[in-house]
Each structure stands twice: as C-alpha cells, then as structure tokens.
BATIKE-566680 format. One record per residue: residue in three letters; x, y, z of N, C-alpha, C in turn. Coordinates in steps of 0.1 Angstrom, whole numbers, always signed. Layout:
BEGIN
+--------+-------+-------+-------+-------+-------+-------+-------+-------+-------+
| residu |   n.X |   n.Y |   n.Z |  ca.X |  ca.Y |  ca.Z |   c.X |   c.Y |   c.Z |
+--------+-------+-------+-------+-------+-------+-------+-------+-------+-------+
|    Ala |     X |     Y |     Z |     X |     Y |     Z |     X |     Y |     Z |
...
+--------+-------+-------+-------+-------+-------+-------+-------+-------+-------+
//
This chain:
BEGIN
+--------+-------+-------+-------+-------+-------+-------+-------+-------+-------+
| residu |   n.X |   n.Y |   n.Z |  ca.X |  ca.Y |  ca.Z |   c.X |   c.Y |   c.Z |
+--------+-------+-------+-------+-------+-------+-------+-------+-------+-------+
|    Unk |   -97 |   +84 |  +364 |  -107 |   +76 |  +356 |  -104 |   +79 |  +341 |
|    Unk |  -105 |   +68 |  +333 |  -101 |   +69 |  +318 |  -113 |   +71 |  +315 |
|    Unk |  -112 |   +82 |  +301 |  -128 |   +85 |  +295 |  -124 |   +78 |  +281 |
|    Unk |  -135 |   +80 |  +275 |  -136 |   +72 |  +264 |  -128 |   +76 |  +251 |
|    Unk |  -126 |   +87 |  +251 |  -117 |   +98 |  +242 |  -101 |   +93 |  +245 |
|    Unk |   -98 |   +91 |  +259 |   -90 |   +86 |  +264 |   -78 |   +75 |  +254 |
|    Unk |   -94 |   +60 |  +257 |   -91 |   +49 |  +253 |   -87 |   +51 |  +238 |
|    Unk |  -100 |   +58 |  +231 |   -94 |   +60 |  +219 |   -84 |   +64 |  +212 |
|    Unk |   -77 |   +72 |  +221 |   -63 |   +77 |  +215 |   -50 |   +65 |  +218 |
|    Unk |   -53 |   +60 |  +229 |   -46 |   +48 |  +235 |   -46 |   +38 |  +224 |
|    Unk |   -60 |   +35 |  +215 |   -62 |   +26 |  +208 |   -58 |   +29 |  +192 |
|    Unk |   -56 |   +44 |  +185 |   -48 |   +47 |  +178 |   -32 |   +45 |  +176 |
|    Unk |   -28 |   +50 |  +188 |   -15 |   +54 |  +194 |   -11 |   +38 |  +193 |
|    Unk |   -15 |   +28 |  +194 |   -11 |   +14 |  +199 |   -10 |   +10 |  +181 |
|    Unk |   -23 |   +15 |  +174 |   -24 |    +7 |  +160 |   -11 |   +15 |  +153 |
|    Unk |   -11 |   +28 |  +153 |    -2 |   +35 |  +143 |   +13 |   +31 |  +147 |
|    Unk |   +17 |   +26 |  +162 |   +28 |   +22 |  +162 |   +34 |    +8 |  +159 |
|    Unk |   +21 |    +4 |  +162 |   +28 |   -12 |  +154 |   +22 |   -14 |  +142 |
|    Unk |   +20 |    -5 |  +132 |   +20 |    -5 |  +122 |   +37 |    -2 |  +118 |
|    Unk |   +39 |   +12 |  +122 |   +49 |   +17 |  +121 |   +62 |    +8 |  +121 |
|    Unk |   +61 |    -5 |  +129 |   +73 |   -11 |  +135 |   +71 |   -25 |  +128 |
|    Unk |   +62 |   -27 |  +120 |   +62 |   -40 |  +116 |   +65 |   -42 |   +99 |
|    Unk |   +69 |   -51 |   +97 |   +69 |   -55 |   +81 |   +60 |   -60 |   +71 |
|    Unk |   +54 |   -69 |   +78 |   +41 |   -76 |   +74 |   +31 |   -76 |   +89 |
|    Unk |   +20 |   -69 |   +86 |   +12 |   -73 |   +96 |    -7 |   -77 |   +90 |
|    Unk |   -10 |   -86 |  +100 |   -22 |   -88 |  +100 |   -29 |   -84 |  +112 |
|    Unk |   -43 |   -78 |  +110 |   -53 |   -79 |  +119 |   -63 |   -85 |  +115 |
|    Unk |   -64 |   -97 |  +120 |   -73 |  -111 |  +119 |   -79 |  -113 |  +132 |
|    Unk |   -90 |  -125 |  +127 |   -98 |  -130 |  +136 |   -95 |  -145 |  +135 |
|    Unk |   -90 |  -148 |  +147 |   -86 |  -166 |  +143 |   -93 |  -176 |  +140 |
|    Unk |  -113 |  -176 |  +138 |  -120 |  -181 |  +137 |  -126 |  -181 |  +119 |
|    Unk |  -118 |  -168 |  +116 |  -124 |  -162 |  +101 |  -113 |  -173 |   +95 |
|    Unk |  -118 |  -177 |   +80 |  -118 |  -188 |   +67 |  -109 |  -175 |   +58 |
|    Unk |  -111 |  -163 |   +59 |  -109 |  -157 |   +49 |   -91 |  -152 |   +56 |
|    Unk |   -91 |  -146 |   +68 |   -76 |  -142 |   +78 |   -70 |  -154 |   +77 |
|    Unk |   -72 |  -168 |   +80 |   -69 |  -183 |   +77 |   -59 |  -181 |   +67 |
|    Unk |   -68 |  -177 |   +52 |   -64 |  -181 |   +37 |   -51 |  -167 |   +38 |
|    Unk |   -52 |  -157 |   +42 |   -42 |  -144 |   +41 |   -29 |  -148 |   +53 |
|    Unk |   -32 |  -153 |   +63 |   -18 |  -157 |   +73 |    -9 |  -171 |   +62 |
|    Unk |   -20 |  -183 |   +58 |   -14 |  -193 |   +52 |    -4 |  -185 |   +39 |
|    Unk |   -14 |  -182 |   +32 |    -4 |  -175 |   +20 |    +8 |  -163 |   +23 |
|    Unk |    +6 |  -155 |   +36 |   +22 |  -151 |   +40 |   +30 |  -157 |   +46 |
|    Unk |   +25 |  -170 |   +53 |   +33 |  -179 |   +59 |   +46 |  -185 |   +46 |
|    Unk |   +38 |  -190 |   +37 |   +44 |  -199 |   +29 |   +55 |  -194 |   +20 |
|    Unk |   +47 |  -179 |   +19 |   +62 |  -167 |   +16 |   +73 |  -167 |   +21 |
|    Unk |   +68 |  -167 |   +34 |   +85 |  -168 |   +39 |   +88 |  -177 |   +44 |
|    Unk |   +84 |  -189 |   +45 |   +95 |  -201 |   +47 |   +97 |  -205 |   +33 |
|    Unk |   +96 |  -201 |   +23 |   +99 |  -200 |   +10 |  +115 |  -197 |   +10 |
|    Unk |  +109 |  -183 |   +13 |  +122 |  -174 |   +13 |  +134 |  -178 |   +24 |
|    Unk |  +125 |  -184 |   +37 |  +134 |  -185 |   +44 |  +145 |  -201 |   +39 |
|    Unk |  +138 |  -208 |   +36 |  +148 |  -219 |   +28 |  +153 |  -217 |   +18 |
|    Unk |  +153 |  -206 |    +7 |  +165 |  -204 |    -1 |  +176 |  -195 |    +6 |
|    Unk |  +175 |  -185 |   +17 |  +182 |  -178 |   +23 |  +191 |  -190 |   +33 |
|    Unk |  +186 |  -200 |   +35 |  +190 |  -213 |   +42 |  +199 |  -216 |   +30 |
|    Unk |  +197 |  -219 |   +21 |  +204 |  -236 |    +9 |  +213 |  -224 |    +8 |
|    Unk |  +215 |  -211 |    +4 |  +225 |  -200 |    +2 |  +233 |  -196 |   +12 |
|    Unk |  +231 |  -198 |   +24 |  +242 |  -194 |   +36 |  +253 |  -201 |   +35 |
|    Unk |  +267 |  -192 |   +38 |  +277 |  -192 |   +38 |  +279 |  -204 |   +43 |
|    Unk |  +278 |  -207 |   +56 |  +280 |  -220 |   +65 |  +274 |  -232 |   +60 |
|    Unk |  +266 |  -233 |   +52 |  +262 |  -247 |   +41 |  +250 |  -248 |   +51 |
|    Unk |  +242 |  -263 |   +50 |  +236 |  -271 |   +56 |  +235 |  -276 |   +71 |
|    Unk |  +227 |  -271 |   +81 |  +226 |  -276 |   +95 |  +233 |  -259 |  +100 |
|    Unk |  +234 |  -249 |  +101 |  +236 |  -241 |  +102 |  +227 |  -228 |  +104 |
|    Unk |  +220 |  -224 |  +115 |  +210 |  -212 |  +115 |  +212 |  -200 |  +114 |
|    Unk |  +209 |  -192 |  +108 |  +217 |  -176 |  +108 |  +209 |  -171 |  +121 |
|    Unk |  +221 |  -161 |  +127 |  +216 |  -158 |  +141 |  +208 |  -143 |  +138 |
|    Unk |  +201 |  -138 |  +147 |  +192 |  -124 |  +149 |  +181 |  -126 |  +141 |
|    Unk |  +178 |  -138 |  +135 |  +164 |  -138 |  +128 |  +152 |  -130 |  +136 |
|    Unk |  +145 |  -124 |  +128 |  +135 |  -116 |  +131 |  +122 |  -117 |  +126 |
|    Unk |  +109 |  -126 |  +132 |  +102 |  -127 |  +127 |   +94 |  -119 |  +114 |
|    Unk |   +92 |  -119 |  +112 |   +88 |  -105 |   +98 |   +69 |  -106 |  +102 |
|    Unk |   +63 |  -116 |  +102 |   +51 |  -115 |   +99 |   +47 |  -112 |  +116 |
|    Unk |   +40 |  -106 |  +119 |   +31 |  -101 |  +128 |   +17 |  -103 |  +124 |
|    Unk |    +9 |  -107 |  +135 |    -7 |  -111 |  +135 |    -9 |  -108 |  +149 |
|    Unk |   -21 |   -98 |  +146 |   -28 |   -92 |  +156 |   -42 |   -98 |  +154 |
|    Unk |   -45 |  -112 |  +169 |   -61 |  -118 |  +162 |   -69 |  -106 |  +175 |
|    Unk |   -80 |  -100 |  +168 |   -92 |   -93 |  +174 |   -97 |   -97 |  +181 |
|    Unk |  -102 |  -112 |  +175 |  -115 |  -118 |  +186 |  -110 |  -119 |  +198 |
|    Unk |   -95 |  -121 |  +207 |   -86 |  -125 |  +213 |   -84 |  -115 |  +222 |
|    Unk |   -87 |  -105 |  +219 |   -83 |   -94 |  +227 |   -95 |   -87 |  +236 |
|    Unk |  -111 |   -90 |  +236 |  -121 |   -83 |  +238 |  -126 |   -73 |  +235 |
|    Unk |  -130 |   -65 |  +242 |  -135 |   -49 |  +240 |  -127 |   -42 |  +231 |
|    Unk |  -113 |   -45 |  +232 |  -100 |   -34 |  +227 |  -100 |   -42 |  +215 |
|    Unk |  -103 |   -56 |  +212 |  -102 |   -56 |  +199 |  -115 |   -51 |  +190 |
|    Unk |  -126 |   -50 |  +191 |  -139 |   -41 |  +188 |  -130 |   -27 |  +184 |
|    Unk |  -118 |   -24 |  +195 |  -121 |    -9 |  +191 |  -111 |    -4 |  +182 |
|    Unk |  -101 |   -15 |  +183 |   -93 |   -18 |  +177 |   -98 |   -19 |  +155 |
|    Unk |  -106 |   -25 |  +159 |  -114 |   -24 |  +145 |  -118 |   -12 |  +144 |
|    Unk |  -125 |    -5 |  +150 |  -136 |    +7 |  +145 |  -125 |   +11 |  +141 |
|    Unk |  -113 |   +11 |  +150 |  -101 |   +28 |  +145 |   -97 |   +22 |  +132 |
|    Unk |   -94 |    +4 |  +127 |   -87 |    +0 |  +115 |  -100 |    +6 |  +102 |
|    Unk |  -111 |    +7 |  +105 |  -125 |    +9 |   +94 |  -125 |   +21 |   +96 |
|    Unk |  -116 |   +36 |  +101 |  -114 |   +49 |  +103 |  -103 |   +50 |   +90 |
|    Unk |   -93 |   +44 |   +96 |   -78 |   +49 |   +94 |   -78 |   +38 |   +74 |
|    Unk |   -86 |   +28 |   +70 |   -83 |   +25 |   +63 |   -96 |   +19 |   +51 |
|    Unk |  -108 |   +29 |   +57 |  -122 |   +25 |   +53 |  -126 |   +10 |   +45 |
|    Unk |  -120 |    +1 |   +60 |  -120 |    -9 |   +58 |  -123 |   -17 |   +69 |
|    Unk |  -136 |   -22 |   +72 |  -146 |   -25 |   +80 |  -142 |   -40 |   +85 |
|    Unk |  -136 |   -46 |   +76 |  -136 |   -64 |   +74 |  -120 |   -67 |   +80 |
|    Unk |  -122 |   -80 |   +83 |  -107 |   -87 |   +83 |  -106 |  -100 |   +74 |
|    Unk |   -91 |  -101 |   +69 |   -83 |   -95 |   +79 |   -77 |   -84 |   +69 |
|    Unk |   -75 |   -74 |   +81 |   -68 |   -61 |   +74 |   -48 |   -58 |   +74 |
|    Unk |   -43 |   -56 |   +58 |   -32 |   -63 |   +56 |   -23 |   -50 |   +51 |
|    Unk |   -11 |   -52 |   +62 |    -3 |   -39 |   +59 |   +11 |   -42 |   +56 |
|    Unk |   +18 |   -43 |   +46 |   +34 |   -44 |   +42 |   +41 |   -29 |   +36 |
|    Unk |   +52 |   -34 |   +48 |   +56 |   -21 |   +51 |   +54 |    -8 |   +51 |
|    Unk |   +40 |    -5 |   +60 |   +36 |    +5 |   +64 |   +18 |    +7 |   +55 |
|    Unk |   +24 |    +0 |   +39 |   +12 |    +1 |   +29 |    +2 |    -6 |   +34 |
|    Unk |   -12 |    -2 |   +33 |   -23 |   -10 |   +34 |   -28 |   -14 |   +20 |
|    Unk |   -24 |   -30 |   +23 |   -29 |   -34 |   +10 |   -40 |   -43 |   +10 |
|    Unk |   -52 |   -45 |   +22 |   -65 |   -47 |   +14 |   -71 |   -61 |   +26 |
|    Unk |   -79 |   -72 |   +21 |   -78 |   -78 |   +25 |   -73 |   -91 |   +16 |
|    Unk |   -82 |  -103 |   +19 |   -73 |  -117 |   +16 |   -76 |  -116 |    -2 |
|    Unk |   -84 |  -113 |    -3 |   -90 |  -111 |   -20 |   -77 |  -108 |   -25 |
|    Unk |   -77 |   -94 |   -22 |   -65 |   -80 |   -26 |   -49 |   -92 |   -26 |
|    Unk |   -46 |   -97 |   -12 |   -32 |  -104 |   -11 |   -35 |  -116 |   -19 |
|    Unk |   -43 |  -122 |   -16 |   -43 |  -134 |   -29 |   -40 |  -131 |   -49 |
|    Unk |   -42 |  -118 |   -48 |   -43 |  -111 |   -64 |   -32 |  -112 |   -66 |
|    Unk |   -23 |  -107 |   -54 |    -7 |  -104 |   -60 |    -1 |  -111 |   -55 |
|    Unk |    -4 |  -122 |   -49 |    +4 |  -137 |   -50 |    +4 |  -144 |   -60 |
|    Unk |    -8 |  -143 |   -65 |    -9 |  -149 |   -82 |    -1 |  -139 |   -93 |
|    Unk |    +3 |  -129 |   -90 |    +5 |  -122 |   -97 |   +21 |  -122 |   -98 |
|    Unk |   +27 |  -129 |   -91 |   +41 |  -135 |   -81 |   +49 |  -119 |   -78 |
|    Unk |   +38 |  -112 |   -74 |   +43 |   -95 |   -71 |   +49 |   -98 |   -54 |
|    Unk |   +44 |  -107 |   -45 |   +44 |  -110 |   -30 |   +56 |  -106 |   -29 |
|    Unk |   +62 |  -119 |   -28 |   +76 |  -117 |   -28 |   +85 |  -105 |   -27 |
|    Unk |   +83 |   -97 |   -39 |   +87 |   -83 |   -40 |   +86 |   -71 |   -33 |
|    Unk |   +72 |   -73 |   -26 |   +66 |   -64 |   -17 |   +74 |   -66 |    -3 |
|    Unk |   +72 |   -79 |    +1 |   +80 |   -83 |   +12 |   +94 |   -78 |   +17 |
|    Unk |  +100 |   -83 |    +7 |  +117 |   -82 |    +9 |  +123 |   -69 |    +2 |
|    Unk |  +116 |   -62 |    -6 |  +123 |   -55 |   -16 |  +118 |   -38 |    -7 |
|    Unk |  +127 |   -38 |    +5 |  +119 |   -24 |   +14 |  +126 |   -12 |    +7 |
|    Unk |  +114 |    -6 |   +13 |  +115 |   +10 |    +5 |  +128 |   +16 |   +14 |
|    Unk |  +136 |   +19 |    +7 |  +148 |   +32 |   +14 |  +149 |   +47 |   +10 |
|    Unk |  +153 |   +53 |   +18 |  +154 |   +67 |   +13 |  +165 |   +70 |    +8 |
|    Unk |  +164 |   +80 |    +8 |  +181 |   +84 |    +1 |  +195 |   +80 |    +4 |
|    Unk |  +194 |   +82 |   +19 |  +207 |   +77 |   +29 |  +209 |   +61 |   +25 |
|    Unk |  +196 |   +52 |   +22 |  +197 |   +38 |   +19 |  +195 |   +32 |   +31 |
|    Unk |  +190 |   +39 |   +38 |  +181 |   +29 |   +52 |  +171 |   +30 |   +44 |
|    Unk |  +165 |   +16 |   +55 |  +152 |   +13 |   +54 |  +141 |   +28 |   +56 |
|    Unk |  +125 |   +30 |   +49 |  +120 |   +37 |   +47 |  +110 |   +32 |   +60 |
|    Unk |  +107 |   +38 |   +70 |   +97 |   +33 |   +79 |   +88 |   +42 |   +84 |
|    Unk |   +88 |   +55 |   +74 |   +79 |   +67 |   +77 |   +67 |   +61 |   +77 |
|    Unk |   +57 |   +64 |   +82 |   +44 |   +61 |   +80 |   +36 |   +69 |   +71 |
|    Unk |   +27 |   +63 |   +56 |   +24 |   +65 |   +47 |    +6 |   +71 |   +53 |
|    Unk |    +2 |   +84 |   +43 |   -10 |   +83 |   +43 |   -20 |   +74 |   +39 |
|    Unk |   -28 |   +69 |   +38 |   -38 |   +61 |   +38 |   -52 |   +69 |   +25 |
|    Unk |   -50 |   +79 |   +30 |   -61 |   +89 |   +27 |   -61 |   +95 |   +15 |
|    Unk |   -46 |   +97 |   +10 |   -41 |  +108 |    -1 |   -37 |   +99 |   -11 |
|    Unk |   -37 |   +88 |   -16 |   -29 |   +80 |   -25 |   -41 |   +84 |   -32 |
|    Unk |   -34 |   +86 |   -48 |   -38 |   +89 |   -57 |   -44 |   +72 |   -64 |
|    Unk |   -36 |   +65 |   -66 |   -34 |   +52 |   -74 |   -29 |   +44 |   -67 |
|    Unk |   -37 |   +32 |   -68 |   -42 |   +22 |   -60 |   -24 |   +12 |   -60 |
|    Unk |   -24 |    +5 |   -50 |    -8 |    +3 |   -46 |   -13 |   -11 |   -60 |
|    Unk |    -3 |   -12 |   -67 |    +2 |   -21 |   -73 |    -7 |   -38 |   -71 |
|    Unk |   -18 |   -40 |   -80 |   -24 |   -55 |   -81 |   -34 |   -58 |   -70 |
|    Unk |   -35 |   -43 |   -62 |   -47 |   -44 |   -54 |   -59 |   -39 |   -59 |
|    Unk |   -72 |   -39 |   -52 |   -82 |   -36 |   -58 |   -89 |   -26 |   -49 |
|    Unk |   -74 |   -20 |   -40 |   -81 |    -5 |   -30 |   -75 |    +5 |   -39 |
|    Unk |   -88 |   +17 |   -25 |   -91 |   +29 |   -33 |   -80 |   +34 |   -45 |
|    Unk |   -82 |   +41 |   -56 |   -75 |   +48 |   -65 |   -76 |   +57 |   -73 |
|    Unk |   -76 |   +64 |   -84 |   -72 |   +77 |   -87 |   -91 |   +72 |   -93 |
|    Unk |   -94 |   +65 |   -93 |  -109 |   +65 |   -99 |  -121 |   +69 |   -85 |
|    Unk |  -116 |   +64 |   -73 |  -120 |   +64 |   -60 |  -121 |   +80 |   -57 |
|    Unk |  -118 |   +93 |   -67 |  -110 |  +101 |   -63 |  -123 |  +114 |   -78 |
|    Unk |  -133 |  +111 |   -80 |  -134 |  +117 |   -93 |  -135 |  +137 |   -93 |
|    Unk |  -131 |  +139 |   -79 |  -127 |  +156 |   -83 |  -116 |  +156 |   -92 |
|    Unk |  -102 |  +153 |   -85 |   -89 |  +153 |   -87 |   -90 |  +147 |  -103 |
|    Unk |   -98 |  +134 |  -105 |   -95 |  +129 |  -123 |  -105 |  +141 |  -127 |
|    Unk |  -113 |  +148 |  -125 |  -123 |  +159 |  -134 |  -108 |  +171 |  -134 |
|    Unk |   -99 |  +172 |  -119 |   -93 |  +184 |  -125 |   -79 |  +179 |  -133 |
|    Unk |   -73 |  +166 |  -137 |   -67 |  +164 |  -142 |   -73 |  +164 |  -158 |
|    Unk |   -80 |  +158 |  -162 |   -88 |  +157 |  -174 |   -89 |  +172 |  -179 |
|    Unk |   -94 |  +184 |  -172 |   -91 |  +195 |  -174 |   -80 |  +200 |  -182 |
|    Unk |   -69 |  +195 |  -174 |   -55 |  +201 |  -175 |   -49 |  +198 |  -188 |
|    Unk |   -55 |  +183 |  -187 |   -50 |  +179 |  -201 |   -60 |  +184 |  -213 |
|    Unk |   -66 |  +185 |  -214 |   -78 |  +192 |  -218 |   -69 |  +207 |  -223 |
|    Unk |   -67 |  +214 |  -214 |   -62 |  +229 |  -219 |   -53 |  +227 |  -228 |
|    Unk |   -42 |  +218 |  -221 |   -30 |  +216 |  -227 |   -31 |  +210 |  -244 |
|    Unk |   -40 |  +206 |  -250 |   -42 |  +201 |  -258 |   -50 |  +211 |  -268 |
|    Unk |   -57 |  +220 |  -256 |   -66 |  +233 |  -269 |   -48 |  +242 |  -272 |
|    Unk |   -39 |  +243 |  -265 |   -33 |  +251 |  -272 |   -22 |  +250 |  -277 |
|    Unk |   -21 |  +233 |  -273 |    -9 |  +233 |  -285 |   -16 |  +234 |  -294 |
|    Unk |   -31 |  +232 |  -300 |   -35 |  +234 |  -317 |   -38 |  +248 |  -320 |
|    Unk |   -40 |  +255 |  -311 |   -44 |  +272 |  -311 |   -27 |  +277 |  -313 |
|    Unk |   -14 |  +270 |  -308 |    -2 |  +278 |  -312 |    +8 |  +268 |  -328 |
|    Unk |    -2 |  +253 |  -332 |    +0 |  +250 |  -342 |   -10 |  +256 |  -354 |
|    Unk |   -22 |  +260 |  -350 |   -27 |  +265 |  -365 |   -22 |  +283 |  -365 |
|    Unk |   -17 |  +289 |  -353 |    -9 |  +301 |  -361 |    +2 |  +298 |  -364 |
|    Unk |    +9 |  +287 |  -361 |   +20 |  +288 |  -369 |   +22 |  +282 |  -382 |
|    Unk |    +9 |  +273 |  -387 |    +9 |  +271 |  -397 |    +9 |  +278 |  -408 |
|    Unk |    -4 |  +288 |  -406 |    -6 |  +300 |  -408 |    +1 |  +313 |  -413 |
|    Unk |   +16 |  +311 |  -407 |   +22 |  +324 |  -405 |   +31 |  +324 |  -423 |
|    Unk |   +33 |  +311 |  -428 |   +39 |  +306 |  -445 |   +27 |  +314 |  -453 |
|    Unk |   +17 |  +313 |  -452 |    +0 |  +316 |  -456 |    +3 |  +332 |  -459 |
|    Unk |    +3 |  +338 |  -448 |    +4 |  +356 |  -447 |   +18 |  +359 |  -454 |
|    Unk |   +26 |  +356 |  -456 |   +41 |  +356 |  -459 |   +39 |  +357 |  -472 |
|    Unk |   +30 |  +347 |  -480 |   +30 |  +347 |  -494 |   +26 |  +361 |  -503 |
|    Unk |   +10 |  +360 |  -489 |    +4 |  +371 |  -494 |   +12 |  +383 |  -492 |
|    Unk |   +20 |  +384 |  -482 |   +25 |  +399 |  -486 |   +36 |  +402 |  -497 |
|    Unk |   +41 |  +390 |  -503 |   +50 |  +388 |  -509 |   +42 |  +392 |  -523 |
|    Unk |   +33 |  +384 |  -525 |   +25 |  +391 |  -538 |   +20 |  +402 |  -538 |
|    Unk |   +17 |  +413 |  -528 |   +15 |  +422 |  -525 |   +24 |  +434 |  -529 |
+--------+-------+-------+-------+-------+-------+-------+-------+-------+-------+
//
C-alpha cells in the first residue's frame, strides 16, 4: 500500500528530474490565458531560431538537420488529475510559487508569464535559451541550482532577491559600514602623523 509520504517523494523525485533533464520547461494549465501567452512566446523563440539555424545549414535549402531535440517541454496540470494538484503543491514548496505557469530554463526558475514576457521585451530570451551554462571541462552545466539561496534575482525577472533577503542586506550594509569607519580611523592617523612630526621638530 502507498502512503501519502510515499506519493510525495514520488512526486518530487519526478519534478526535480525533469527539471534536471530539460532546457526549457513549463508547468501549465491548458485552459489558463496567462500559460497560453508563456508557451506562445517560447514557441516563437525557437522556430525563430530554428529558421536561421535552417537559412545557415551547410546543406542549403530543403535540407533537415538530423537528432533535433525538442528543447521546450510543457507539463499541462489540469491533464494529469490528482498528481497534477500535487504536482503543484510540491512546484509552490520548491519555488514559492503557487500560480501557473511555472517557468524553468536551464534548471533556473524564472517566474511566471509576467517575469518571461519582461525578458522577451528585453530581447534577453534568446540568450537564456541557447547560450547554456558550462563548467570548466566545457560541457554543458546541468547541475541542479538552489531555488532558496540566490542572493539576486536571475537577470530581468521580478523573483525573489537580495531585497527578498533583508538579514543578509542588514549584514552586508554592516560590512560595508565597518569597512568604511576604518579606512577614515587609518586616514585621519595618517594624516595626522606630518602634524606630530612638526611638533617634535620645533621641539
């Protein structure tokens, strides 16, 4: 018998790996105006892209490049039942984000359609898409990113950031705070030290 602790892990275990494995993904509801407006606008990205990668192939015109790989993934909720409900609760856990559709490029959660519409206008899309993170070796980067720890909000979005965060900015303000009492505490003794110099000299 499955317990409910069970399903839940089942239902993690399912989100973090196809997050893990995908490049662009959505989790939408096929009924919602707003997942509509965020699939349209990644759609048009890449048949964008995919017809200059077309007009630029070696083989000219009438010619398909082989192993294409879809890039965009859409997971619709309403579609799935129960598992998609739970499927949400764990996406409003892992990304304190309740709504759809919820939008992840490469690995980053960048928000919903608001957020992806910002940096389409911003002609940042594009960039996000194709331009994948590598590590040192120069493979692709497919580690899976915290959610929870980012300091500063990913680039043109309008999720959490270093303001979302006000211990961390009270103990940075601090820092810089110190740092600033003593560079003037070791510039007025050294201003100082020509001052005493004189006086001993007339002395």
């Amino acid at each position: 018998m499955t317990t409910n602790t069970g399903r839940e892990m089942d239902v993690s275990q399912e989100v973090d790996e196809t997050i893990a494995r995908s490049s662009v993904l959505v989790y939408s509801k096929s009924y919602c105006p707003h997942s509509q407006r965020a699939k349209k606008i990644l759609r048009e990205v890449l048949q964008s892209a995919s017809a200059n990668d077309h007009d630029n192939h070696d083989g000219g015109a009438g010619e398909e490049e082989e192993g294409t790989v879809e890039i965009l993934q859409v997971v619709e909720l309403d579609e799935l039942g129960g598992r998609g409900v739970q499927i949400q609760t764990y996406l409003a856990e892992l990304t304190h984000q309740r709504t759809v559709p919820n939008i992840f490029i490469h690995q980053k959660h960048i928000g919903g359609a608001d957020d992806l519409t910002e940096i389409y206008q911003t002609g940042q899309l594009p960039g996000l898409i194709f331009d994948v993170p590598r590590t040192t070796t120069g493979s692709p980067d497919h580690r899976p990113r915290s959610f929870h720890s980012r300091l500063f909000a990913y680039p043109g979005t309008k999720s959490a950031g270093l303001t979302h965060h006000p211990m961390v900015l009270l103990v940075v303000v601090l820092l810089l705070a110190g740092l600033v009492y003593r560079f003037v505490i070791l510039y007025s003794r050294s201003s100082s030290l020509p001052d005493q110099q004189k006086k001993k000299q007339k002395l």
